[in-house]
N, C-alpha and C positions, 0 to 999 in steps of 0.2 A: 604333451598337451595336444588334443586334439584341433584341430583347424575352425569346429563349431566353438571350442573354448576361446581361442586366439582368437576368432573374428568377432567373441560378443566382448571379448576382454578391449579389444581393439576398437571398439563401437563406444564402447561408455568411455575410456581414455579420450577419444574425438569429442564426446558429449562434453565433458569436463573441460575441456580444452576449448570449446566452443563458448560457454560461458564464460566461463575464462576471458576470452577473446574479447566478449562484446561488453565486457565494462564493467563498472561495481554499480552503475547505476540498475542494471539487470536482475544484479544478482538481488539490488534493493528490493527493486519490482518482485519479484519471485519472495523473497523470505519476510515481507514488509505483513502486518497483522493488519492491517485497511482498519475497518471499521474497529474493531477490537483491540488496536492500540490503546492502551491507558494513558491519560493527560499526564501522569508522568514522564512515560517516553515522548510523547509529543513536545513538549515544549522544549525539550532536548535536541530536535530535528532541526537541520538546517532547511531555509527554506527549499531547495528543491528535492529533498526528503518529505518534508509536509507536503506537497504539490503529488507526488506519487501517494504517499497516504491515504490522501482524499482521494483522489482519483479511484484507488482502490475500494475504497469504504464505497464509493457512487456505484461505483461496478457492481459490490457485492449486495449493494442494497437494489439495485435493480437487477438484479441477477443474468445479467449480461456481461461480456466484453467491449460492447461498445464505448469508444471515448466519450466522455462526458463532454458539453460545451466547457471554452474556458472559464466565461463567468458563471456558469454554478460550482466550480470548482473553487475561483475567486472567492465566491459570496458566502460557500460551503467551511473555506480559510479563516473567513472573519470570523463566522463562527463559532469553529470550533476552538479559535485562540480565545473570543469571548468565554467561551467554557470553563478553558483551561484554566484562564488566566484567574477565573474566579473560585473556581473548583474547592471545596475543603476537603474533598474524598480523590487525590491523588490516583486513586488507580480505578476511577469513570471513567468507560470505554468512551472513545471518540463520535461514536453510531448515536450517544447520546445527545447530540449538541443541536438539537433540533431544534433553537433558542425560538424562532420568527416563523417555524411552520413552512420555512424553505427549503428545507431538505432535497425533499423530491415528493410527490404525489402519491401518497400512501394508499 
């Protein structure tokens, strides 16, 4: 094995390891569908699953990384369990839940 092979093989092992490292709540963040969640997995989410959730659907609808405030994440929650909770089509994405026009600023 080359030294270039070992040190990219040795790099993604670190990376793996590193995520690894920093929790399952990460790895939530990372593989979590944000807005694109279906009200079926949603109501399935413990709450600080839904809290990442939305957080992400905020992100991806403002198409930034920056943190949302807490209470439109809050207010965002109510929301989308409103949604859910009444939903007959189980697999409406969550980005739908725009009940009150609080979303965000379209």
């Amino acid at each position: 094995m080359h030294a270039t092979t070992r040190t990219g093989a040795l790099a993604v092992g670190v990376a793996v390891l590193a995520v690894l490292a920093s929790g399952c709540a990460e790895v939530e963040r990372v593989l979590n569908q944000g807005g694109d969640t279906p009200c079926r997995d949603y109501v399935n989410q413990d709450a600080d699953t839904k809290r990442i959730t939305i957080t992400k659907a905020i992100k991806e609808h403002n198409g930034t990384d920056n943190e949302p405030a807490g209470t439109l994440v809050d207010s965002m929650i109510v929301q989308v369990d409103l949604l859910c909770a009444g939903q007959r089509n189980i697999d409406t994405p969550i980005k739908n839940a725009d009940i009150a026009g609080l979303f965000l600023n379209k």
